[in-house]
BABARO-683323 format. One record per residue (C-alpha): x, y, z; residue in one letter. Coordinates in pm, whole numbers. Example, Ala and Ser with C-alpha at 12.3 -4.5 7.8 and 13.67 -1.06 7.14 Angstrom:
<setors>
[setor [1230,-450,780],A]
[setor [1367,-106,714],S]
</setors>
This chain:
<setors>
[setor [655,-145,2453],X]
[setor [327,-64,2568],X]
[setor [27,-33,2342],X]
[setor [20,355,2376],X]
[setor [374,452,2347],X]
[setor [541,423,2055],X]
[setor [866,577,1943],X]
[setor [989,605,2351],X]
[setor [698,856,2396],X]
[setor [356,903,2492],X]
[setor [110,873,2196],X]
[setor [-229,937,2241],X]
[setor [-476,698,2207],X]
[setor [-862,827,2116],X]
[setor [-969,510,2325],X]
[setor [-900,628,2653],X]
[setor [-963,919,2835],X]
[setor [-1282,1110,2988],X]
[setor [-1585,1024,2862],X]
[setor [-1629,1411,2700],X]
[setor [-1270,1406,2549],X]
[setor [-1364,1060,2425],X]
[setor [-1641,1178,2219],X]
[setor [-1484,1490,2089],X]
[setor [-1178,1303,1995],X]
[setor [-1348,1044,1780],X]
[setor [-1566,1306,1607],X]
[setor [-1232,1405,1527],X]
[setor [-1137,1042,1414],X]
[setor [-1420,1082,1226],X]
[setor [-1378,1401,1045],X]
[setor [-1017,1321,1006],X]
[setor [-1086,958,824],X]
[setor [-1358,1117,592],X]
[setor [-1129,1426,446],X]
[setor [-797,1187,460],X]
[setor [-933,825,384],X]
[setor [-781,752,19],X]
[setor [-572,464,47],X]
[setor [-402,219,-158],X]
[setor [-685,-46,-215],X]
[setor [-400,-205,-462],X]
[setor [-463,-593,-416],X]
[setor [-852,-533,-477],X]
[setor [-810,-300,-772],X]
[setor [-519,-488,-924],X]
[setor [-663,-862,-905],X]
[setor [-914,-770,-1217],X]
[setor [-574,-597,-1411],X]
[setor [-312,-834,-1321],X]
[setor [-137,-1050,-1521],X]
[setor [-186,-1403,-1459],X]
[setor [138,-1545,-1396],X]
[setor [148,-1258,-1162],X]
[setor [-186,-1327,-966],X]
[setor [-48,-1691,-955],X]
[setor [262,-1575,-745],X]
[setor [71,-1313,-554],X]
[setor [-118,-1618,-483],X]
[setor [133,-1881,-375],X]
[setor [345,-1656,-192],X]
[setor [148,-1667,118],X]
[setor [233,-1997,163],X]
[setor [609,-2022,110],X]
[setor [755,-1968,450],X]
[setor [851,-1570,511],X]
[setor [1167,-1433,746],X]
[setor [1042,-1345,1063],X]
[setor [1121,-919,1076],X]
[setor [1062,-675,1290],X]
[setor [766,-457,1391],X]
[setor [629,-203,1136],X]
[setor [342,57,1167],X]
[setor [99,-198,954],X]
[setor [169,-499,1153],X]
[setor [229,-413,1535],X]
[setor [-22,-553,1790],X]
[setor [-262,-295,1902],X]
[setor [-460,-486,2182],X]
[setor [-713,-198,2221],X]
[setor [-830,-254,1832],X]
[setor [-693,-623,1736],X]
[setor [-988,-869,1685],X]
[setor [-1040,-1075,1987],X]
[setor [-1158,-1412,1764],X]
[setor [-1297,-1695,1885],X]
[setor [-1070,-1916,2103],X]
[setor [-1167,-2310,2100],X]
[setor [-938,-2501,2338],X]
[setor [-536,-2449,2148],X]
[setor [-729,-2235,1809],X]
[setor [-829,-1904,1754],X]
[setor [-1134,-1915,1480],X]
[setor [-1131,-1524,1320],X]
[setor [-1437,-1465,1082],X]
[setor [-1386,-1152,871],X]
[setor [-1596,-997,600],X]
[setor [-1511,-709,384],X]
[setor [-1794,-495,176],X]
[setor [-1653,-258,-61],X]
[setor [-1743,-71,-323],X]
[setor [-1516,115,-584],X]
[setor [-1541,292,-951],X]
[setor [-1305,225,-1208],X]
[setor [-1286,455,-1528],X]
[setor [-1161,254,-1759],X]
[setor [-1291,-172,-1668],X]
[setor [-1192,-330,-1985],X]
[setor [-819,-151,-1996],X]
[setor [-861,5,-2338],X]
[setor [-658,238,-2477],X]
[setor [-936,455,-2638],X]
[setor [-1341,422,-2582],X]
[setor [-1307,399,-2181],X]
[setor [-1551,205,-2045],X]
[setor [-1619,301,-1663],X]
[setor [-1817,135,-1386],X]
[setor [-1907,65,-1027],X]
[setor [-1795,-262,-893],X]
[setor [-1909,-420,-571],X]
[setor [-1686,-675,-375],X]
[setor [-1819,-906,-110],X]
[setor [-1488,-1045,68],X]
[setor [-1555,-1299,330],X]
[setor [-1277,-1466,499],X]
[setor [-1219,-1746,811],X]
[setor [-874,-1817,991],X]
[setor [-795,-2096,1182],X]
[setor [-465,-2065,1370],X]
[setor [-263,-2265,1658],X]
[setor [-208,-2117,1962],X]
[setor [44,-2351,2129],X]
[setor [378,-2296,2246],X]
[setor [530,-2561,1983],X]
[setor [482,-2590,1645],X]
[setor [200,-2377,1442],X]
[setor [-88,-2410,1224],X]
[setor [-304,-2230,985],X]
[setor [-652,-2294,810],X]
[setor [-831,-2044,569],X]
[setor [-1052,-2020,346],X]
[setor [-1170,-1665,130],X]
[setor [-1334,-1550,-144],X]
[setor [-1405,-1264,-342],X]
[setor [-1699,-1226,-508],X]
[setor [-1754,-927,-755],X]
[setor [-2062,-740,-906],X]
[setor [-2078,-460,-1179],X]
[setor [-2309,-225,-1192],X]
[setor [-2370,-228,-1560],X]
[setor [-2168,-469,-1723],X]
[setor [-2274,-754,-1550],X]
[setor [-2085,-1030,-1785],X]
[setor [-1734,-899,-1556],X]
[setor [-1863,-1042,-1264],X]
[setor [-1668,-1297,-1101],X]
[setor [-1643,-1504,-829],X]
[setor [-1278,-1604,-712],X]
[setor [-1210,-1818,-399],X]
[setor [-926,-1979,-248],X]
[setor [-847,-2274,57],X]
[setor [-514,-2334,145],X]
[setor [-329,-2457,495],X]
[setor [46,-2470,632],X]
[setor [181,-2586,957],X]
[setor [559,-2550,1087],X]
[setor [671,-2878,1281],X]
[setor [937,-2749,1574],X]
[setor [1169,-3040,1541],X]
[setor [1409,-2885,1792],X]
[setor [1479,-2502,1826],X]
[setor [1713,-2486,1538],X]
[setor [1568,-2688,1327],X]
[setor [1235,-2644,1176],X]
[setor [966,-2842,922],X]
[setor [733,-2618,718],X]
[setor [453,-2735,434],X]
[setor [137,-2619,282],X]
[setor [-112,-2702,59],X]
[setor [-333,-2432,-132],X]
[setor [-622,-2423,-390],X]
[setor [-708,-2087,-568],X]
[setor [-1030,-2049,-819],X]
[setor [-927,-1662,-1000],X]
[setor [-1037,-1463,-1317],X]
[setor [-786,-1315,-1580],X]
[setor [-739,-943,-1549],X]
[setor [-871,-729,-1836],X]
[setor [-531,-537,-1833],X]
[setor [-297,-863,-1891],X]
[setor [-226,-892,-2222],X]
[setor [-272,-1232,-2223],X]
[setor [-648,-1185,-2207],X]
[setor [-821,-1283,-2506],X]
[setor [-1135,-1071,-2507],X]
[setor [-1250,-1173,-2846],X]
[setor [-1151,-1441,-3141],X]
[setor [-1218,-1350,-3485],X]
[setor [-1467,-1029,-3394],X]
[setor [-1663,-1255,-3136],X]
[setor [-1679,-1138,-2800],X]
[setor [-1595,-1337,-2486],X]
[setor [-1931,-1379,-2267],X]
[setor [-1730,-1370,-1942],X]
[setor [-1391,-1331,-1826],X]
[setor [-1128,-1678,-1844],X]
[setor [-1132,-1854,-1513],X]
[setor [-805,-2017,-1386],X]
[setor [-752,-2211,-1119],X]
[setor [-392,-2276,-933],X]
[setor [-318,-2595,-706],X]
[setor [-14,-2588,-492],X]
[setor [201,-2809,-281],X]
[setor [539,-2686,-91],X]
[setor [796,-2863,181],X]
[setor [1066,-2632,343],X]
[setor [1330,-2729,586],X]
[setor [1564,-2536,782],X]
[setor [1855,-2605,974],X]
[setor [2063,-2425,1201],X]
[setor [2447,-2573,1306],X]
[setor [2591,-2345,1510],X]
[setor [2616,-2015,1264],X]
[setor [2578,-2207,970],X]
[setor [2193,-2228,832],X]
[setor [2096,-2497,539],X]
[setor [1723,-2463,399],X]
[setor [1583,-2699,141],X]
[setor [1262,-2683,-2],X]
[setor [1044,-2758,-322],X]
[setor [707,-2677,-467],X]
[setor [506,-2788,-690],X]
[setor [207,-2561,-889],X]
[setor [-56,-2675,-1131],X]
[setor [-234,-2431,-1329],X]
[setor [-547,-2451,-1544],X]
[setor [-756,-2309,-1767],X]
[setor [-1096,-2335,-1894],X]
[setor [-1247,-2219,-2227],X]
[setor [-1457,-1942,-2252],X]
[setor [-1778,-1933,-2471],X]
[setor [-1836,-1632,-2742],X]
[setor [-2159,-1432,-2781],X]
[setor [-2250,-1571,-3118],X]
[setor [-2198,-1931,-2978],X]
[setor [-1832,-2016,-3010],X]
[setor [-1578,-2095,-2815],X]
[setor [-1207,-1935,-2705],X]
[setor [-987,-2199,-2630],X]
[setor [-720,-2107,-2313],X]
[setor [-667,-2499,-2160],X]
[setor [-379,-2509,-2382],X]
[setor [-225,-2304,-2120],X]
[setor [-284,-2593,-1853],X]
[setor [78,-2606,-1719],X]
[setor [268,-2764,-1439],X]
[setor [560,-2589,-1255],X]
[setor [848,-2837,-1065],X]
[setor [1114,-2639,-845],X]
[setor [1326,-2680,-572],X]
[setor [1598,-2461,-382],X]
[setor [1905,-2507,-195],X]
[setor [2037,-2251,36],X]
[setor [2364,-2249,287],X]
[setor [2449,-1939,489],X]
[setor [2701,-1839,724],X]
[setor [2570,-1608,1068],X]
[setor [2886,-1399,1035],X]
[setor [2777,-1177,1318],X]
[setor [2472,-1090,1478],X]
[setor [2205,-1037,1239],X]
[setor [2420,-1074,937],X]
[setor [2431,-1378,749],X]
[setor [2554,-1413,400],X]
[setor [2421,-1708,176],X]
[setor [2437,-1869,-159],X]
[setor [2167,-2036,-312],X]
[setor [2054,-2239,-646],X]
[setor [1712,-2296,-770],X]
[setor [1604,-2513,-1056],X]
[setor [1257,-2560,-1247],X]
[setor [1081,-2764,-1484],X]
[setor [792,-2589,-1648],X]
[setor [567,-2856,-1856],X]
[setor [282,-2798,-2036],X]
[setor [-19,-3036,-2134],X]
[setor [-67,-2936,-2477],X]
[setor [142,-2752,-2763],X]
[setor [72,-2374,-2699],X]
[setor [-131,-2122,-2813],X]
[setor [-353,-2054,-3108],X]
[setor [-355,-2125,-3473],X]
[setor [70,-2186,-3463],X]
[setor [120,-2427,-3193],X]
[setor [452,-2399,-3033],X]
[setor [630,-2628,-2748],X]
[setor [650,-2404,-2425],X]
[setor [821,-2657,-2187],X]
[setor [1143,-2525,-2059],X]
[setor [1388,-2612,-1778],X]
[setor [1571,-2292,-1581],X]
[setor [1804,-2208,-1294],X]
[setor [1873,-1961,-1061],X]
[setor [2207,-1908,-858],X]
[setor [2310,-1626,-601],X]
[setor [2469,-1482,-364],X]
[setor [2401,-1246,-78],X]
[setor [2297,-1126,270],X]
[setor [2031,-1109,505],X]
[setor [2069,-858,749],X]
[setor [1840,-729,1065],X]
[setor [1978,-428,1225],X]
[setor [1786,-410,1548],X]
[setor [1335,-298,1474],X]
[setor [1506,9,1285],X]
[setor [1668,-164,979],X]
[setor [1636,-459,829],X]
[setor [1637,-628,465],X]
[setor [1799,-895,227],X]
[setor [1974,-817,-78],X]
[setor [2168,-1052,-362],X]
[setor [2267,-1093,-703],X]
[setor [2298,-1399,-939],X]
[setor [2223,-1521,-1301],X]
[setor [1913,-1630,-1428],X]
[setor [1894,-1917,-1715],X]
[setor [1608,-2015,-1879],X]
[setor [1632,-2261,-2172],X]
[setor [1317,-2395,-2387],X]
[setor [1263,-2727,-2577],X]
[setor [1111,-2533,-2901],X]
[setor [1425,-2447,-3155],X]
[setor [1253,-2158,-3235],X]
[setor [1310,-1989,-2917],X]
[setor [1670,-1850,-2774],X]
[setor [1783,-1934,-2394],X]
[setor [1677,-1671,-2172],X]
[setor [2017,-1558,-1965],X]
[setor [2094,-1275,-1766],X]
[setor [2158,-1102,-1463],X]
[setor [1895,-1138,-1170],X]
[setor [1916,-974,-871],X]
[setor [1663,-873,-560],X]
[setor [1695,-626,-261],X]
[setor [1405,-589,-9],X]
[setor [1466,-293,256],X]
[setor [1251,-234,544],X]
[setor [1337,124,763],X]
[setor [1149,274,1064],X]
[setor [1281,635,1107],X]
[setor [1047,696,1369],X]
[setor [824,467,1572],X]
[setor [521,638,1376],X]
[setor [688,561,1049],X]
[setor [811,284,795],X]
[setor [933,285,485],X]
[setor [1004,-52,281],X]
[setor [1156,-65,-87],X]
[setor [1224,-329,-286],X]
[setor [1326,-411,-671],X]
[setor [1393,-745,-779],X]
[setor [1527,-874,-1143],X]
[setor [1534,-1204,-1330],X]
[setor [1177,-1308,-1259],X]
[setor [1082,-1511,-1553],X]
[setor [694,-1487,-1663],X]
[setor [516,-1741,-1897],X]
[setor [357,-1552,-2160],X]
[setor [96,-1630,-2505],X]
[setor [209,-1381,-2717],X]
[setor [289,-1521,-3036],X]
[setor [617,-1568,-3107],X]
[setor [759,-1500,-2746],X]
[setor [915,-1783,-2532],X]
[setor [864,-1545,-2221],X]
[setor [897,-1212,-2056],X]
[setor [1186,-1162,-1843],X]
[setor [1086,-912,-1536],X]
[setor [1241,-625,-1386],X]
[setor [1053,-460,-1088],X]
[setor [1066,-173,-814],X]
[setor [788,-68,-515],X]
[setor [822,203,-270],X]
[setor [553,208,15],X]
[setor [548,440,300],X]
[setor [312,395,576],X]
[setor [249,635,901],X]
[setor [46,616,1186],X]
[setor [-112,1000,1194],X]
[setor [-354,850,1508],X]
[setor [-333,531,1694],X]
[setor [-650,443,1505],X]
[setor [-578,612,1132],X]
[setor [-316,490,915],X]
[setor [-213,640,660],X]
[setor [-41,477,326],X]
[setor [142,594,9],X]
[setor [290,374,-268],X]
[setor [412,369,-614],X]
[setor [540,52,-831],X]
[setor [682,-1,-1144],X]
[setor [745,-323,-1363],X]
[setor [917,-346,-1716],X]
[setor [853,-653,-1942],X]
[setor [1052,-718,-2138],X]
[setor [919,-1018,-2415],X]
[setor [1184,-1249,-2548],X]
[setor [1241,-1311,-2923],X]
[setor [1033,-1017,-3026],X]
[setor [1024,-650,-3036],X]
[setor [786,-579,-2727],X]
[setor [865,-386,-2378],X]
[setor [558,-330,-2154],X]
[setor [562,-83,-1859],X]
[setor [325,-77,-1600],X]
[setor [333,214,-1324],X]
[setor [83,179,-1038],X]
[setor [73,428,-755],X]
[setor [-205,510,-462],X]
[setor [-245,714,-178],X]
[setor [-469,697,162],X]
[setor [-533,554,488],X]
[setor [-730,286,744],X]
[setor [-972,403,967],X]
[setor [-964,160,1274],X]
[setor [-1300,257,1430],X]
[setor [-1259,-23,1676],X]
[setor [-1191,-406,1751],X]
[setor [-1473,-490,1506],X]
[setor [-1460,-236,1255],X]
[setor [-1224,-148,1027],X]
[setor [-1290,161,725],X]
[setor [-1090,234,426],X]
[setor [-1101,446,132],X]
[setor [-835,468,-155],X]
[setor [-737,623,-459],X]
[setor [-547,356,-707],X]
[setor [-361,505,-1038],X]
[setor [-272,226,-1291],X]
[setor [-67,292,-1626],X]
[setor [55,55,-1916],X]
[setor [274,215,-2167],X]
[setor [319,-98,-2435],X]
[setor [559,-153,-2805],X]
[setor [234,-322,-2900],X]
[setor [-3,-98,-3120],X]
[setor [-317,-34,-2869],X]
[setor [-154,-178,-2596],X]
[setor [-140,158,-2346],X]
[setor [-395,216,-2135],X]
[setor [-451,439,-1794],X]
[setor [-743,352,-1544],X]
[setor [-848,570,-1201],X]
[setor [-996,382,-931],X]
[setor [-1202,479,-591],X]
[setor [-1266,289,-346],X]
[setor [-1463,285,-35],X]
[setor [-1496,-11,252],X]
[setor [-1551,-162,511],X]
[setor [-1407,-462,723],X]
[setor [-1595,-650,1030],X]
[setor [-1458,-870,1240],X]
[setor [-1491,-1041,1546],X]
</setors>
């Protein structure tokens, strides 16, 4: 398919043409992107209100190995716009840095009081990938670095390295490993944020950092597919001093996670193949956990299911299964999480200007500090739609929304996020976004519930 048809027809492309309908049609661009630019800036807005467990997987997922899928509006090549990078003999070096600038109603996630702000995020960024026709490679490194306007003590500075290769020992069988190092900040929406110990305020937020280590292998026999794999994730914590000179102790959440999967599947015809798969873990802590009543957090879990992945030509394609979830922990004082998981992912291009993906997944099991809880057990739905109104402006809507449910005591969180907007591909080197985020937390806790409205405006430059 050709970079300027798309859906078996001719789409216009504002890059081409005379140079007089060139002009007018980018001061159309133009006018477009400024009345329609509001879109879903939901990873920059969310990393200062996400839990932590959940910025640790956010995290760590871009290094497990992902199913190759089909084209969608977000990720199709357009040559006219793509970065061109730098190529050095079998690498391409791309350099990116993002400037952005949002307002957030509501920083510190209260439920009454609102505090609002502007917040400033510098997000440079440098790829290093293989370009060989065997076997692959990647090197990054990012950061994120975040000022407030007025209430400077929020700013952060988060950063991450990582790197993963695949090794191509034949065509059907394949190697796959990485290695990652993340520096983050706790959101002020998790509930596991400690802002203050007895009426003394924290002078910044808790800084976390999360070291991980994953092998994958994957076999194909004929129609039968086995895939191994483990991983291994250290997180920790450091203290964070008080205003009147004390301290708020969070390395008693230093933890290590321990898990490996086993997976056999069965190409029963093209593009089907059903599977079954176990996963076990072993989730030890350093230190008794948390507070003033010290309780032993190391558990052991599994996971087992069954399923099908399934690619239905670039129109359809998805994975969906169903299992049981276990979950058993070394202090008496805790019951044995067990219960029905179960995950579908579905990706759908009605039109070649459209996609739609869904996906809901249940049994996730979350680490938490709240006193008295061996966990929260996860249930969790997203909806995104994403069209391409010009070859250069995309547009975006999503909504999300997570229950939480806390183990051994009364508690039920619900967060509902949802955003609306689009990307303004000026060209090759510039890219333009602005966003509108929505973020809700209806909580059993007493001033847990909060709402927060976020803007955002940026920029992305590239070479």
């Amino acid at each position: 398919m050709s970079a300027d048809s798309i859906g078996g027809r001719k789409h216009p492309n504002p890059l081409s043409g005379s140079e007089d309908m060139s002009d007018k049609q980018r001061a159309i661009n133009f006018s477009l992107a400024i009345i329609t630019l509001v879109s879903l800036a939901y990873y920059e807005v969310a990393l200062a209100q996400t839990p932590t467990e959940q910025l640790a997987r956010d995290q760590r997922a871009a290094f497990r190995p992902q199913p190759e899928r089909g084209e969608t509006v977000t990720n199709r090549p357009r040559p006219e716009l793509d970065p061109l990078g730098v190529h050095a003999g079998g690498l391409f070096i791309n350099p990116r840095l993002g400037l952005q600038e949002f307002y957030n109603d509501n920083i510190f996630a209260t439920d009454s009081d609102e505090t609002d702000d502007f917040i400033t995020l510098i997000s440079p960024r440098v790829d290093v990938t293989s370009d060989w026709s065997r076997h692959a490679f990647d090197l990054y490194a990012k950061a994120a670095i975040g000022r407030y306007a007025d209430q400077t003590e929020e700013d952060f500075e988060d950063f991450s390295v990582g790197t993963n290769g695949r090794l191509d020992i034949t065509q059907r069988a394949k190697l796959r490993a990485g290695v990652s190092y993340d520096r983050l900040h706790q959101g002020r929406g998790s509930p596991d944020d400690v802002r203050s110990q007895g009426g003394s305020l924290a002078v910044e937020p808790e800084i976390f950092d999360v070291s991980s280590v994953f092998l994958n292998y994957q076999q194909w026999l004929g129609r039968f597919l086995l895939e191994s794999g483990g991983e291994v994730d250290r997180l920790g914590y450091d203290n964070v001093g008080t205003e009147d000179g004390g301290i708020i102790i969070y390395d008693d959440r230093d933890r290590a996670i321990y898990a490996g999967n086993l997976k056999m599947g069965y190409e029963f015809m093209p593009g089907y193949t059903a599977f079954a798969r176990g996963e076990v873990d072993y989730r030890r802590y350093d230190d008794l956990c948390c507070g003033s009543n010290p309780v032993d957090r190391d558990s052991q879990g599994y996971l087992i299911e069954v399923g099908t992945d399934f690619d239905v030509t670039a129109v359809l394609f998805g994975d969906v299964a169903i299992g049981y979830r276990s979950q058993d922990y070394d202090d008496p004082g805790f019951d044995t999480i067990g219960d029905v998981a179960g995950r579908a992912s579905l990706t759908w291009n009605p039109t070649g200007l459209t996609t739609v993906s869904a996906s809901i997944t249940r049994g996730e099991v979350i680490e938490t500090t709240q006193s008295g809880s061996a966990a929260i057990f996860e249930t969790a739905g997203r909806v995104t739609v994403d069209h391409e109104l010009l070859r250069n402006l995309l547009l975006q809507a999503a909504v999300s929304v997570s229950d939480e449910d806390y183990q051994d005591i009364d508690r039920s969180d619900t967060y509902v996020r949802a955003g609306f907007g689009a990307k303004y591909l000026m060209n090759r080197y510039i890219n333009l976004d602005l966003s509108y985020g929505y973020l809700s937390l209806g909580s059993d806790a007493e001033g847990g519930d909060f709402t927060s409205n976020t803007v955002f405006l940026g920029a992305l430059f590239r070479i």
